[in-house]
C-alpha positions in Angstrom: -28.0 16.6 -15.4 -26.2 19.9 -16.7 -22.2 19.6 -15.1 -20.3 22.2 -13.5 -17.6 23.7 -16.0 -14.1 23.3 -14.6 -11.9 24.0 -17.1 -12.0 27.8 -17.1 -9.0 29.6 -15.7 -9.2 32.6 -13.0 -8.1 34.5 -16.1 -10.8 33.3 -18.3 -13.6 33.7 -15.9 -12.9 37.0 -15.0 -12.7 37.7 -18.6 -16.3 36.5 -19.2 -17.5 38.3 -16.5 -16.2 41.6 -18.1 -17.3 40.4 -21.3 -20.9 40.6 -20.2 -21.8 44.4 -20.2 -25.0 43.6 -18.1 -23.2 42.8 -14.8 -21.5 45.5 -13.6 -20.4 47.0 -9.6 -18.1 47.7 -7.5 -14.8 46.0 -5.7 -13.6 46.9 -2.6 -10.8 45.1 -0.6 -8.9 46.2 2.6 -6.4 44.0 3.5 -3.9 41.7 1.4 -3.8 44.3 -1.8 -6.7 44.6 -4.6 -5.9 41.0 -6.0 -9.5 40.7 -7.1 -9.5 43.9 -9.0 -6.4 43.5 -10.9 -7.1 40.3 -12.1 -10.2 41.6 -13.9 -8.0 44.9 -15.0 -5.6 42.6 -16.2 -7.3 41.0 -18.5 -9.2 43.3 -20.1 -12.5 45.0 -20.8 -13.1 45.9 -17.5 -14.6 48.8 -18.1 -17.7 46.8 -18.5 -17.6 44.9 -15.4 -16.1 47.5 -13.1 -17.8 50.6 -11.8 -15.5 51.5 -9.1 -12.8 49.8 -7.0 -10.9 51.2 -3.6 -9.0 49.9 -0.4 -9.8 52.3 2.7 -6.6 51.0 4.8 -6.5 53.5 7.1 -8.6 53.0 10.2 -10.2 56.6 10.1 -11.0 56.5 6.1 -12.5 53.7 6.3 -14.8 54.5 9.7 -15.8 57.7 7.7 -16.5 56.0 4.7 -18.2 52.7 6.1 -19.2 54.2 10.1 -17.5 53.0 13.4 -16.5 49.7 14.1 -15.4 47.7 16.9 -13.5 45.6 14.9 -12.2 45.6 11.3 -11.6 42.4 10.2 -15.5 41.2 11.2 -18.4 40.2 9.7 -20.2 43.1 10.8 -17.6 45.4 9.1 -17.9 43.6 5.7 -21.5 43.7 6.1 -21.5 47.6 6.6 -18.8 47.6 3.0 -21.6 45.8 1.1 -24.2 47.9 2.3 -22.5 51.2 1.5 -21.0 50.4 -1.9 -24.1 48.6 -3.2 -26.2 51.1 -2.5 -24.2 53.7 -4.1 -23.6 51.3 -6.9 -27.5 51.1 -7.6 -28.1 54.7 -6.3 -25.8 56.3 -9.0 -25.9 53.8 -11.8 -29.8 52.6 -12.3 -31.3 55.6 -14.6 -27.7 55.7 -16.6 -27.0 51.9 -17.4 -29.3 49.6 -19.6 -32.4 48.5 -17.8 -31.5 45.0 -17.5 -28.5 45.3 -15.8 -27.7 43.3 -12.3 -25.5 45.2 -10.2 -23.1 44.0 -7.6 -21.0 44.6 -4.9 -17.7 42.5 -3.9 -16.5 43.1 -0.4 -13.1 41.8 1.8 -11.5 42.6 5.1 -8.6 40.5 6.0 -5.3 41.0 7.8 -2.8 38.6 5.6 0.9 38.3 7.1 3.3 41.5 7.1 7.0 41.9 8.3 5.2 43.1 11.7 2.6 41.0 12.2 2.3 36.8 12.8 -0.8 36.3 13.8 -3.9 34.6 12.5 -4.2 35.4 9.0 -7.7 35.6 8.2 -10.9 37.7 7.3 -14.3 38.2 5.9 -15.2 38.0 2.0 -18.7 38.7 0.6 -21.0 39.7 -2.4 -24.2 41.4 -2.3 -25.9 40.6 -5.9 -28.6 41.3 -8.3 -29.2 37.9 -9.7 -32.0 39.3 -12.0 -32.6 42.7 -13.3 -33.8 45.0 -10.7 -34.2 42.4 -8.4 -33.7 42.7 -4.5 -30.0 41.6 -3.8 -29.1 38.2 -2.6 -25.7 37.8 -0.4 -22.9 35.3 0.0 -20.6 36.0 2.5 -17.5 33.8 3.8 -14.9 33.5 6.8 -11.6 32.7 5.2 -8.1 31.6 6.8 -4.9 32.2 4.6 -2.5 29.2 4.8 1.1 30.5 2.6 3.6 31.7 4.6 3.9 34.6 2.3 2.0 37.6 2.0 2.3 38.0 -2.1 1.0 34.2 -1.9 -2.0 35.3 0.4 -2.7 37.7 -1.7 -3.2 35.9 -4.8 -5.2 33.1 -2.8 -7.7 35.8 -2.1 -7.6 37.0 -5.7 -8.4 33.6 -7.0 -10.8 33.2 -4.3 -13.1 36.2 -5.0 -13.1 36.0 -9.1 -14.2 32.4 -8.1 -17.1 33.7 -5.7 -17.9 36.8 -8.3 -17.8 34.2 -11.4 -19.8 31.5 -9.1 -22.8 34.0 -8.6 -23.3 34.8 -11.3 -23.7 31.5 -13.4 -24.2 29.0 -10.4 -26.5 31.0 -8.0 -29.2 27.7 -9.1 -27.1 25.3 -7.8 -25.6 26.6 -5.1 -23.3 23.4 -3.7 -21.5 24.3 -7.1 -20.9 28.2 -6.1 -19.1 26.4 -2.9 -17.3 23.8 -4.9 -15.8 26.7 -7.8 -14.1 28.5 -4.8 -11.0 26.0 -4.4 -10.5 26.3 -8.2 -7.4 27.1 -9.0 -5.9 26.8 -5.6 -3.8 24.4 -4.7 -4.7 22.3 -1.2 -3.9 24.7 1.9 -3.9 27.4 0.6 -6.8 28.9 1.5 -9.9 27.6 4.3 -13.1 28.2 3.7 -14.6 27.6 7.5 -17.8 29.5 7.4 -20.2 30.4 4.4 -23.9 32.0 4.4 -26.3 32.2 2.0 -29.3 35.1 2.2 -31.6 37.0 -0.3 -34.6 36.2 -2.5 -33.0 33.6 -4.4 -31.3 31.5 -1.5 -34.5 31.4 0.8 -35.0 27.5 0.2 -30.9 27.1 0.8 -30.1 24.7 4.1 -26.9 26.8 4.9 -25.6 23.9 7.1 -25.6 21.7 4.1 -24.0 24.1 2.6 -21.3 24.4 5.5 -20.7 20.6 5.4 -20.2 20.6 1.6 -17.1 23.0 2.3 -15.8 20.0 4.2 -16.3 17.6 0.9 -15.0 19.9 -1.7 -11.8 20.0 0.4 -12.3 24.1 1.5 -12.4 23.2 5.8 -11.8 19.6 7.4 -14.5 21.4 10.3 -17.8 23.1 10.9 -18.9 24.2 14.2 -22.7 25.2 14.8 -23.9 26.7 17.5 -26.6 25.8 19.6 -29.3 27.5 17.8 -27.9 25.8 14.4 -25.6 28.7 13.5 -22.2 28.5 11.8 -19.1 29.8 13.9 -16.1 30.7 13.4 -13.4 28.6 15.0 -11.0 30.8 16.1 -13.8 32.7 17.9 -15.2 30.4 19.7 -12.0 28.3 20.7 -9.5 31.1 21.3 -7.8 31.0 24.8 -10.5 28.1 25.6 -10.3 24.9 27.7 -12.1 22.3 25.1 -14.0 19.1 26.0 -15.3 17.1 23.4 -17.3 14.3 23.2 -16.7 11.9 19.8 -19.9 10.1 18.7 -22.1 9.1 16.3 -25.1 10.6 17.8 -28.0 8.2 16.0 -29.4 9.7 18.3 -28.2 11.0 21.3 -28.9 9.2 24.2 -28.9 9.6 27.9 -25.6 7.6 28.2 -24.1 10.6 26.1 -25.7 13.4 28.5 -23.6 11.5 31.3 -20.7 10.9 29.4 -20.6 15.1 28.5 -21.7 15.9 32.3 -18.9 13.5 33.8 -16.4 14.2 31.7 -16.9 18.1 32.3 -17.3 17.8 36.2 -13.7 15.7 35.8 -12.1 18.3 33.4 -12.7 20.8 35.9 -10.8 19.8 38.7 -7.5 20.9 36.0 -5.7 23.9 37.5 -5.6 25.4 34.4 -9.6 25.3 33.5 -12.1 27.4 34.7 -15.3 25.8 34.7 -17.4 28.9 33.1 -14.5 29.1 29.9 -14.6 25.7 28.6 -16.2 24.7 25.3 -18.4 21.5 25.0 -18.5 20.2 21.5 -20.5 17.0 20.4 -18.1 15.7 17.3 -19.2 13.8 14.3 -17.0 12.4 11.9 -18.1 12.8 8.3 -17.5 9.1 7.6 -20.6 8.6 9.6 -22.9 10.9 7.2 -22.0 9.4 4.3 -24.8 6.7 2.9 -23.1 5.0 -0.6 -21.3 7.9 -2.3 -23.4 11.1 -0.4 -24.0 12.6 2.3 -27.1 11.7 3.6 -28.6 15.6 4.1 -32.1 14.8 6.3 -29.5 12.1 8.9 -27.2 14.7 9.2 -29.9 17.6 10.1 -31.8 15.5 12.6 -28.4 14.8 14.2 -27.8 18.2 14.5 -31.3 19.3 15.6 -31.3 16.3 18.3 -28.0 17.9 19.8 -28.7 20.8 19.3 -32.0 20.1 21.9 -30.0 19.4 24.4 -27.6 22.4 24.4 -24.7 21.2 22.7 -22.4 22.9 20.1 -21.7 20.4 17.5 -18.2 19.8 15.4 -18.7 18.1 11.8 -15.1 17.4 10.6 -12.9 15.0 8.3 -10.4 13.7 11.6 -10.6 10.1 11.8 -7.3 9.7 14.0 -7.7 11.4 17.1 -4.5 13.4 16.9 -5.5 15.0 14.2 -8.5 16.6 15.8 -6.3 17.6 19.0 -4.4 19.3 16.5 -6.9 21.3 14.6 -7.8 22.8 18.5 -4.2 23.6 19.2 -4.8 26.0 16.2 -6.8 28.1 18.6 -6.2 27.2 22.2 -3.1 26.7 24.1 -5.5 25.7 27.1 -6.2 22.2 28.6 -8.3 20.3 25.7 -10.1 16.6 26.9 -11.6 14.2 24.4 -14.2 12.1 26.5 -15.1 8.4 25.5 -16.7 5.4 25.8 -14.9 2.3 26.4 -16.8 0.6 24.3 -14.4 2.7 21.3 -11.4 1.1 23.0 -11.8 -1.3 20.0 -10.9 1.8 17.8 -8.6 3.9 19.8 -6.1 0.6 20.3 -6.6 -1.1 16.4 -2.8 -1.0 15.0 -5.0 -1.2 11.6 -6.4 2.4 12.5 -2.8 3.5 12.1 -1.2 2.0 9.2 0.9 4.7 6.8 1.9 6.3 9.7 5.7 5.5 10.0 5.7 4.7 13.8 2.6 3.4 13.8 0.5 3.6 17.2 3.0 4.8 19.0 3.6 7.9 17.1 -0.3 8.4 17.1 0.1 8.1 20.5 2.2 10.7 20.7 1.0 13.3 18.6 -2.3 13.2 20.9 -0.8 13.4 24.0 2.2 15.9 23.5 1.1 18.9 26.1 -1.8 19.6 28.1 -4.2 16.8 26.2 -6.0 13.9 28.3 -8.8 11.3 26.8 -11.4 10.9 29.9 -12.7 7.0 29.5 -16.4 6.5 30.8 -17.5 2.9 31.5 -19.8 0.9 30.1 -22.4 -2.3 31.3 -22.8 -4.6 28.8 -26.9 -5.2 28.7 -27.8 -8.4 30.5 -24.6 -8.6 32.7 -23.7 -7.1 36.0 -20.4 -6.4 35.0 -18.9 -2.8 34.4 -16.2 -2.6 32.0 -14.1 0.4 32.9 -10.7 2.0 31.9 -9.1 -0.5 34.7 -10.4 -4.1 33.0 -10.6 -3.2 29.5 -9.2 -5.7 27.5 -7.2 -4.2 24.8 -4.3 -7.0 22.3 -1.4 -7.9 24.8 1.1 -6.8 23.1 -0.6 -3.3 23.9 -1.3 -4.2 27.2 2.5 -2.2 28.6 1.3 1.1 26.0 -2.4 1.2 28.2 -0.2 1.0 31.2 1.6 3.9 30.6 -0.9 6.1 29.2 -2.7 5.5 32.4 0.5 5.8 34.7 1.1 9.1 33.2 -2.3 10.0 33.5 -3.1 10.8 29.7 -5.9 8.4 29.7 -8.0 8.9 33.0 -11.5 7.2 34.3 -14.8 9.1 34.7 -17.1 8.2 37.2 -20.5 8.2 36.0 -23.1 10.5 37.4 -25.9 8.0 36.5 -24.6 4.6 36.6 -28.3 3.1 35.5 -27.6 4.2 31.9 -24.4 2.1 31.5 -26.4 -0.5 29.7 -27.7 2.1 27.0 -26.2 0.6 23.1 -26.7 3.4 20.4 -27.4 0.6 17.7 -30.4 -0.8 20.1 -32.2 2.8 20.4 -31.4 3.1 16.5 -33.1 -0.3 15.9 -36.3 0.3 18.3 -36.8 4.5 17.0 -37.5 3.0 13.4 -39.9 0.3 14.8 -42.1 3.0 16.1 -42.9 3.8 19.9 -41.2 1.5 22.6 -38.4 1.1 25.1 -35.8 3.1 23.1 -37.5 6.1 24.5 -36.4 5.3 28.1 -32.9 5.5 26.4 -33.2 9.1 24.8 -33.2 12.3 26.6 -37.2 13.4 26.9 -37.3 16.2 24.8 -35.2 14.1 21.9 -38.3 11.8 22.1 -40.3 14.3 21.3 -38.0 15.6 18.5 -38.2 12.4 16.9 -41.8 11.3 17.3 -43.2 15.1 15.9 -40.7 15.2 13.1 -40.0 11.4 12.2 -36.5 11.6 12.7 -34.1 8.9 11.5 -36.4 6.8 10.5 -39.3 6.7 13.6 -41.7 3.8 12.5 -40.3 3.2 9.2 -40.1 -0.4 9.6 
């Protein structure tokens, strides 16, 4: 199989992009300078790559130029830049340039840092494309978050950034997974985030763009993905911003009823917090990427029927790269300075208390400890009935290694770890590895265990392996 090159420079593909007389367009950026212009100016020929670059920074050019908008840094507004300057592009350039030219259009809106300004640095990148003479354009548009402290730094991040996304279309648009892995060439870890990307056009229509959002994760652009509900991509700092979180951390193969409880108890619970309103908090369904991998890859068809299962019973769902539970109450405190709860079985007790889990970290499980439970952060512990026994085990019984016993005590003296009360203490029994082992039998008492219209969801589309075995 043909390899992705990944020895050319930012220099050296922007060069062979102006080198090719047959692509040709437009560059527009507002925000963070014209990186992406001047590093095809600077290396010459781009007068045959470039038919026209501008930055409309003022708010009234640009709503002349471009129409209203509600807000400028948006997808909506760098939808509106690509539809204006490709269509001009086209409009004033097909009966003068050789027939078999593709045109294109490469759009940005960002804020980056200034002396004023400290807030999130962040915005929308895109490229509307003709990826074959005359053809109807395809588009590739992206939510980005600038990580250096610096605006000059930002700046150049972006510049590296969209040579990589104009350079990617152009000679990856077959395989797309390698358009999203040639973005991080050439930057350096953290420099830039890649959190949302979207895929349209003639020559995407067979794309899955949530695999395409979960390989940002494995080529190290975004450590999380959020879909929606209706299996949509969000951005982050949308949908968390000024937000009470709860989230739920699972597996999901597949989600059962004891889950549905878990969420629902551990909501009603988070609640009763003076500083969460009920109607503002975000419910997320979490999946760590460990538990999509299958060898060395991600298994694509488990981690779609994970998301379509959740996703039938209402829930937003978080793919990230956090093992350690800290780390994902940090990536939240990004966004929200409100309440967040992480809700849990006690059967993960196992997990949350294994010194192994911990090792590199210089003080160990207590600093672990500590970076989770610094502010306004409390893990809500649901019980569990082992199957064949009368016994709950709850957050009060759990048996965790004694020299831990004193550190269980405290978290639960201070109230960081706290116990939910099930709503529907008949599911307690419920073992995810059971339902997994009776779905792939075929039809039988695993369905009891799974929400009805999950049953359904599996049966109709053979989901994780229904009657495989």
């Amino acid at each position: 199989m043909r390899k992705r090159d990944t020895q050319l420079t930012t220099d050296q593909k922007a060069l062979s992009i102006n080198l090719d007389k047959l692509k040709y367009g437009s560059i527009v950026e507002i925000g963070a300078g014209q990186e992406v212009a001047r590093r095809f100016f600077s290396v010459g020929a781009a007068a045959g790559t470039i038919a026209k670059t501008m930055s409309a920074y003022d708010m009234a050019v640009s709503d002349d130029i471009y129409g209203h908008a509600d807000r400028y840094v948006s997808r909506s507004r760098l939808l509106q830049m690509l539809d204006k300057e490709f269509s001009l592009v086209v409009q004033r350039l097909t009966d003068v340039r050789p027939k078999n030219t593709t045109f294109f259009a490469y759009a940005a809106t960002v804020t980056a840092r200034s002396f004023k300004q400290k807030n999130e640095c962040h915005g929308w990148v895109g490229m509307r494309v003709q990826l074959h003479p005359g053809a109807e354009p395809s588009d590739v548009i992206m939510h980005v978050r600038m990580l250096d402290n610096d605006n000059a730094l930002q700046s150049e991040a972006l510049g590296i950034l969209g040579v990589n996304l104009i350079h990617g279309l152009f000679n990856y648009f077959q395989h797309p997974e390698w358009v999203v892995e040639s973005l991080a060439d050439g930057l350096e870890p953290e420099r830039i985030e890649v959190d949302v990307i979207h895929f349209s056009g003639p020559y995407f229509e067979e794309v899955e763009n949530r695999l395409m959002n979960l390989h940002l994760i494995s080529s190290w652009l975004t450590r999380a993905v959020i879909f929606n509900p209706n299996g949509e991509v969000v951005v982050p700092g949308e949908l968390f911003y000024r937000k009470p979180v709860m989230v739920m951390r699972g597996t999901f193969k597949p989600v059962n009823s004891v889950n549905v409880d878990m969420m629902c108890a551990g909501q009603r619970q988070f609640a009763q917090l003076e500083a969460v309103d009920e109607k503002d908090v975000v419910s997320l369904a979490e999946i760590t990427m460990n538990s999509l991998v299958t060898g060395d890859n991600i298994d694509g068809a488990d981690f779609l029927a994970r998301i379509d299962l959740l996703a039938s019973q209402g829930y937003t769902v978080m793919i990230s790269d956090y093992l350690r539970f800290f780390r994902l109450r940090a990536y939240l405190r990004r966004y929200t300075q409100k309440p967040i709860g992480i809700v849990l079985s006690v059967r993960d007790f196992a997990v949350l208390f294994d010194e192994k889990y911990y090792e590199g970290m210089e003080g160990g499980i207590l600093e672990a400890f500590g970076k989770l439970f610094p502010d306004n952060t409390h893990v809500y512990v649901y019980p569990s009935r082992p199957r064949g026994t009368d016994n709950q085990v709850t957050l009060d019984n759990v048996e965790v290694p004694e020299n831990l016993r004193f550190l269980l005590a405290h978290l639960k003296e201070n109230r960081k770890l706290l116990p939910i009360k099930p709503l529907d203490d008949s599911k307690l029994h419920i073992d995810a590895a059971d339902v997994l082992a009776g779905l792939k039998r075929g039809r039988g008492e695993w369905e009891a265990d799974v929400p009805e219209n999950a049953v359904k969801l599996i049966m109709d589309e053979r989901l994780l392996g229904f009657d495989t075995e």
